[in-house]
N, C-alpha and C positions, 0 to 999 in steps of 0.2 A: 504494500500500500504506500502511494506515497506520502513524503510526510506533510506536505500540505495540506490532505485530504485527512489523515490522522488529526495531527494539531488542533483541525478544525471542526472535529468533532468535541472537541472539550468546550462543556456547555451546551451540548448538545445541537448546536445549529456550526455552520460554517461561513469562515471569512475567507474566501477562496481570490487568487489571482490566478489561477490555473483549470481549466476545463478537465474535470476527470475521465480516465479512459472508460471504456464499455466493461472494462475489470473491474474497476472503483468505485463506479457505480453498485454493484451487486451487491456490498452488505449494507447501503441505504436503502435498496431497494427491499430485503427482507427484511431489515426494521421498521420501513414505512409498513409494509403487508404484517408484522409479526402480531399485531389487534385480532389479525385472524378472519377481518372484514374481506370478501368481495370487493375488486374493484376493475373497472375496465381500463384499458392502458392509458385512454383520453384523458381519463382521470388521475392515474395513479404518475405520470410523468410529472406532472407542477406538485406533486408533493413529496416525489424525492428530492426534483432540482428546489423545491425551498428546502428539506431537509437537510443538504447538504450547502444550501445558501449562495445559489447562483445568482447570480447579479443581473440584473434585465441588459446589460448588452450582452452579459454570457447566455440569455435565453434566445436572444435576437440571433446568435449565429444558426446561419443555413449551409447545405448542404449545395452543392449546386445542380442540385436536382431539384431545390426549392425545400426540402422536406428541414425542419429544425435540431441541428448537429445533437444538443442533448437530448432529444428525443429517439435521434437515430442511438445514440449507444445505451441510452435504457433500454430501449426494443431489443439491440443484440443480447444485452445482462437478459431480458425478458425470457429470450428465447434459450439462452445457453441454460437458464437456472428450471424452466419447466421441461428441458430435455434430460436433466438429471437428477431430477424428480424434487428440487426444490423449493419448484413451483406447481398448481395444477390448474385445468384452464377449465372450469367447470361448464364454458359454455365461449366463443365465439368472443375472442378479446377479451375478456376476463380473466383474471387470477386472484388464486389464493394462496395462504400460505401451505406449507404442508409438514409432514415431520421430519422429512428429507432438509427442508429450508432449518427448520430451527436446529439442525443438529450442525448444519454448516455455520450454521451464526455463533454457537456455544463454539466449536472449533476453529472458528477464524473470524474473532470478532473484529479484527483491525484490517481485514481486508483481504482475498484470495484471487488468486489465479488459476485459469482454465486447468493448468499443470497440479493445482495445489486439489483440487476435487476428487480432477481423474486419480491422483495418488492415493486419496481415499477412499474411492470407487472402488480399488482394488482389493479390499477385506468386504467378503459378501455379506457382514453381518450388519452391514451400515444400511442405510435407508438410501442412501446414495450411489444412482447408475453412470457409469462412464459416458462421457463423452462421446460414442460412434455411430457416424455415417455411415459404417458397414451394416448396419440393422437395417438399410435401406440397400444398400446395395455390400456384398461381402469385397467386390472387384475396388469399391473406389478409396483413395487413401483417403485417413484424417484432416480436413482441411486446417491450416494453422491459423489459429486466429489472430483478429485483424492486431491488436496491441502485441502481437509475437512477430508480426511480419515483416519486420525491418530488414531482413537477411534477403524477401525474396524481390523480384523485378515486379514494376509497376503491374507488368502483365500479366503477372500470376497473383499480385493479391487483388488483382478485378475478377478474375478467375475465380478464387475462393472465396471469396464475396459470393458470385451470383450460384455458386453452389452451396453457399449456406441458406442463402435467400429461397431455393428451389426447396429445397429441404424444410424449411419453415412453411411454401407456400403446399407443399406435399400432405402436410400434415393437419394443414386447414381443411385442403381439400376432399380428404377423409372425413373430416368431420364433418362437411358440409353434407358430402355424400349421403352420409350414414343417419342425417337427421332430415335427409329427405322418402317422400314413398317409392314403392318396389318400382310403380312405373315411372317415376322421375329415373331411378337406377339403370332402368335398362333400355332408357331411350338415351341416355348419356354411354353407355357404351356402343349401343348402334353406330351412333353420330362417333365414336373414336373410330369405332372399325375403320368409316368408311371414309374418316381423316385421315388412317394410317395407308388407303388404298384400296382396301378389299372391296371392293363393289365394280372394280375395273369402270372401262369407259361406256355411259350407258347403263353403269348397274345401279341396285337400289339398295336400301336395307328398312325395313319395317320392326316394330316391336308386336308379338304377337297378344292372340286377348289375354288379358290377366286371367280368363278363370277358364278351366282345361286347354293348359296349353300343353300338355304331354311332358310337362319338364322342357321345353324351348323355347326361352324368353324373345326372343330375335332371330330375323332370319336376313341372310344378305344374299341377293341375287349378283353371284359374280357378269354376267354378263344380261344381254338387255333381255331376250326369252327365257330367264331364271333354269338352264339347263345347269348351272352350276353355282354351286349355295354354301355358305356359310353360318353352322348354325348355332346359338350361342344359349350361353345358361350362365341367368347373374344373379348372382347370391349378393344382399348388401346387408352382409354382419357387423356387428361391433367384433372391435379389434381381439376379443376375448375370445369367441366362438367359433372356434378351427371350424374349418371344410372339410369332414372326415371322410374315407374310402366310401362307404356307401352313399354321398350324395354326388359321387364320380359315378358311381356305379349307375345309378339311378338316370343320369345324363347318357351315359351310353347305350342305356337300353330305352330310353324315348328317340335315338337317333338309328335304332335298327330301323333298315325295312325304307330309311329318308336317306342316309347319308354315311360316308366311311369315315369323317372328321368334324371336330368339333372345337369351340373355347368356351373354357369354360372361367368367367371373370367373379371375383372377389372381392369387396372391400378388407377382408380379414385374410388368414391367410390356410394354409392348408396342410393339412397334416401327413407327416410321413408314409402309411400306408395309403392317404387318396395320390401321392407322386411316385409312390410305384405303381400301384396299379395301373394310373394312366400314361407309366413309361412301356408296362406288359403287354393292355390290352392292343389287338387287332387296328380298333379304330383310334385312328389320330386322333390324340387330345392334348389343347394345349390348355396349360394352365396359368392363369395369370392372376396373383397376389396384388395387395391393397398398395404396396412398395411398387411392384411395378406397374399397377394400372396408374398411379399418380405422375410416376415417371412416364408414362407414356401420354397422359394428358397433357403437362407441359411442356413436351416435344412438339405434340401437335396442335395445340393452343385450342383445347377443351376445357373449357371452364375455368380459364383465366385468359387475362391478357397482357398486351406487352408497357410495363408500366412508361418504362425510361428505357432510350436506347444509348451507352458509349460507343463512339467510332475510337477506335485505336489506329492511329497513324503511324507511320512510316517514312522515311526518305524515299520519295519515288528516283530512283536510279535515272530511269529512262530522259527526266528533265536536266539530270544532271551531263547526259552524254554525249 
């Protein structure tokens, strides 16, 4: 912590000349929430930055993206502290405290880093989960956070940026999912199919009726006289409620008799014996988790859009030659 931001806590309020980082932030931030109140971030922002005694030109700084600099690193504290459980978002911008937060506030009352958590993370008897990206994907590294980034080029910490940003908006978007109805669910995968391609040139894709649909939520006509179809089964479970072998099973056998492949999409995710089975069975089955339908929504700009664009430049050589 630095000592600015220390110092300034005697007395309880701050006299700061210095913008605290998105680290420093964090245990004003769980002392502001430690009441145990509900609060949405609209709100809960102007009472950390007076907790810790920002100055109205210190609140005036922006981003140049227009968005307000200490808002922007309470959002990242926001986000790092409810990915490691301590925080919990009981609803759409909201947070509260949890027992993960007080246990990190009794442990690091003067201040902690992303480094000082995850260290704690490491004994599973703590109420505190690590730090990783791989829950989302196992392939992608640990992005470094932004107050650790000094070592890397401009172009990799924009880079780790908008994959922390994806990962945040990943995790909305599950939620969003998940507190909408069955056929809100499976017209929002239809519409991905046929973002990602499947419908070829001329094709369509439909959601079928909600009630005896044989297990086939959706069907995608790959070409214009539907001689070839893509046929789908969407489950939209909360994150808790694996997709077990027999509701694979159950998908395969409403597509006898129609088709030799299927997807079968998840808000949650799926359990070890439904991915063997649908590695064994005859008929093609793909499956696709709440982790990778998100990732694949934001590839193909489903149910988000493009906030801000960076152009990164270069020396054009060719004007130089």
């Amino acid at each position: 912590m630095s000592k600015v931001l220390t110092d300034a806590w005697c007395g309880g309020r701050a006299t700061m000349n210095q913008m605290p980082t998105w680290e420093e932030f964090m245990v004003p931030t769980l002392r502001v929430m430690a009441d145990g109140e509900i609060r949405h971030r609209r709100d809960l922002c102007p009472l950390v930055a007076e907790y810790v005694g920002l100055t109205a030109e210190q609140r005036s700084v922006t981003l140049p993206s227009g968005q307000l600099l200490y808002e922007n690193r309470i959002g990242w504290g926001l986000s790092f502290l409810a990915i490691v459980g301590g925080l919990e978002r009981p609803s759409r911008g909201r947070y509260v405290m949890t027992e993960g937060g007080r246990y990190l506030l009794d442990r690091f009352p003067d201040g902690m880093r992303e480094g000082d958590v995850n260290a704690v993370a490491e004994d599973p008897s703590t109420p505190i989960r690590p730090y990783e990206p791989t829950t989302r994907s196992a392939t992608k590294e640990v992005p470094t956070a932004p107050a650790e980034a000094v070592s890397m080029t401009p172009t990799e910490q924009v880079q780790s940026g908008v994959s922390r940003i994806h990962e945040d908006v990943a995790e909305e978007l599950l939620a969003r999912l998940q507190g909408k109805d069955a056929g809100f669910f499976e017209d929002a995968v239809v519409k991905l199919l046929l973002a990602m391609g499947y419908g070829g040139t001329g094709g369509r894709g439909s959601v079928t009726q909600l009630s005896n649909d044989g297990g086939i939520d959706g069907v995608i006509d790959q070409d214009v006289l539907g001689l070839s179809k893509v046929y789908i089964q969407a489950k939209r479970y909360a994150g808790h409620n694996v997709v077990q072998r027999p509701d694979v099973q159950g998908f395969v056998g409403a597509l006898a008799g129609k088709a030799d492949r299927g997807v079968f999409i998840t808000t949650s995710r799926f359990s070890e014996g439904a991915k063997t089975y649908a590695e064994a069975v005859p008929t093609r089955i793909i499956l696709i988790d709440g982790a990778r339908l998100t990732d694949l929504m934001i590839r193909y700009g489903i149910g988000v859009q493009v906030r801000e664009t960076v152009s990164i430049v270069e020396i054009d050589e060719d004007f130089f030659s």
